[in-house]
N, C-alpha and C positions, 0 to 999 in steps of 0.2 A: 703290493702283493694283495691278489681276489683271498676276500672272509671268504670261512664258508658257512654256513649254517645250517641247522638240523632244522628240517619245519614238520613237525605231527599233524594229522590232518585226521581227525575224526570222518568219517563218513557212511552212510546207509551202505548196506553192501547186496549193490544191484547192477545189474549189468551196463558198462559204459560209462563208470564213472571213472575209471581208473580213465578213462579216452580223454575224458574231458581236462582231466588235471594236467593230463600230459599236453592237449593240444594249447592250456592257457600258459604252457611254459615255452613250447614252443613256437607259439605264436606270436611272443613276445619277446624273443631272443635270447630266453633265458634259459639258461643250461642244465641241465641236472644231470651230476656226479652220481651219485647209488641213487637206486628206488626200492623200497619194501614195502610189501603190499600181505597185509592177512586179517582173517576176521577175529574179532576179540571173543572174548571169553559170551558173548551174547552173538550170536552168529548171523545176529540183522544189519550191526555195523561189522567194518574194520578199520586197521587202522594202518596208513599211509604213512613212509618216512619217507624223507624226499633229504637229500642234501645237495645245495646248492651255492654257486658261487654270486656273491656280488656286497656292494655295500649297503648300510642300512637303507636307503630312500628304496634303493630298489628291493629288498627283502621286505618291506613293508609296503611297497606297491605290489609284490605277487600276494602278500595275509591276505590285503583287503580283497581283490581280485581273485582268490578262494574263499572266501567268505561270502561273496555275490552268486557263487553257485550251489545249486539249487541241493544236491545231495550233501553238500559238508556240511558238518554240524557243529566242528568246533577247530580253530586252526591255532597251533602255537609255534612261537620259533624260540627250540631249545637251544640254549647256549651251555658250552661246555661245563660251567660251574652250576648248574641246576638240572644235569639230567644225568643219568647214570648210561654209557654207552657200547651196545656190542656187535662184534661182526662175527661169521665164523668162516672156517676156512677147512678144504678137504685136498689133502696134497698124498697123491700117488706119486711114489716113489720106486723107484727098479733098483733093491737092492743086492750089492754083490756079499759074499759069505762076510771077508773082512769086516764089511759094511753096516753091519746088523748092530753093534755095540754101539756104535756112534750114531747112528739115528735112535737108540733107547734112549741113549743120555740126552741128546737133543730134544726128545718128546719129554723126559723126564725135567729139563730145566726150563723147559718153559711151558709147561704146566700142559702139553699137548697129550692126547690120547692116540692109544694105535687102535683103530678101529679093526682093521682087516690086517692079516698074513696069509699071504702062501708062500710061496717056494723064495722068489723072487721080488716080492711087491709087498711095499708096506704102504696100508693106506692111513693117513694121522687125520688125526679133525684137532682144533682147535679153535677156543671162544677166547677174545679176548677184545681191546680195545684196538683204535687203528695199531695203533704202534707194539702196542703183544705181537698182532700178526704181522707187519711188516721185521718185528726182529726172527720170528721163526723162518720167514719166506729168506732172508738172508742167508743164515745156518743153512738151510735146507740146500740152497744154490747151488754148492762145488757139485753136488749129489745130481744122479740120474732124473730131475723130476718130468715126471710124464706126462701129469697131470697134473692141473693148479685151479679150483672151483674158491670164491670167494663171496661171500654175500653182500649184499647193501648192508649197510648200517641200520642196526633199528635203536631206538631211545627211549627214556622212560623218564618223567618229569620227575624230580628229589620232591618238590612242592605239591601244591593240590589244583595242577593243569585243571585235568580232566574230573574233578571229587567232584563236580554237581551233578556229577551224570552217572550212574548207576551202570556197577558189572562191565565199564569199558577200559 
């Protein structure tokens, strides 16, 4: 069974560098599961989540191989027990009259919000870990879903990754 792993990837935020990350993954036959890409709280970097399959030699041949490029400024690979993890998820629903009590309680039990109502359509968001949103996407299933938007993963070190670097 392919690990996966969560790798952060500090980086200046200028045009073309998301290309490059992407072309040293692809050009090395290596796959990436979700991508999230935004600028931090100082809007010269951002910050890059990538999740990816393989095992350690090869997750440690892609660090070094991001770290040889020219914009990254700091690359780490989070593992489950040192970073805290979220995804969110936007699920349009077509609901019929009956229908409306049983999607409350289904947002209500798993921590989900209704963002939108009208007549017919209920649209829910929810943040949670992979597996929060894979047990709401189940619930939801019997139901009309219309729409189903889900984000990459993004991570956040428990430790002090990123503490030598200021506002990232």
């Amino acid at each position: 069974m392919e690990n996966f792993h969560t790798i952060s990837i500090l980086v200046t935020n200028e045009s073309g560098v998301l290309s490059r990350i992407v072309d040293l993954f692809s050009g090395r036959g290596y796959n990436i599961e979700s991508l999230t890409v935004a600028p931090t709280i100082d809007r010269l970097y951002s910050r890059v989540t990538i999740i990816t399959g393989g095992d350690e030699a090869a997750v440690e041949q892609i660090n070094k191989q991001l770290n040889r490029l020219i914009p990254v400024i700091k690359v780490a690979d989070l593992n489950i027990n040192e970073a805290v993890e979220r995804e969110i998820a936007l699920i349009k629903i077509q609901v019929k009259d009956e229908e409306k009590s049983d999607i409350l309680r289904i947002a209500e039990a798993t921590n989900a919000k209704i963002i939108d109502i009208t007549d017919k359509i209920y649209i829910l968001q929810a943040v949670g870990d992979e597996k929060q949103i894979q047990a709401l996407v189940e619930l939801v299933r019997p139901y009309s879903v219309k729409e189903f938007v889900r984000s990459g993963k993004i991570a956040i070190s428990r430790n002090n990754q990123f503490s030598n670097i200021k506002n990232l």
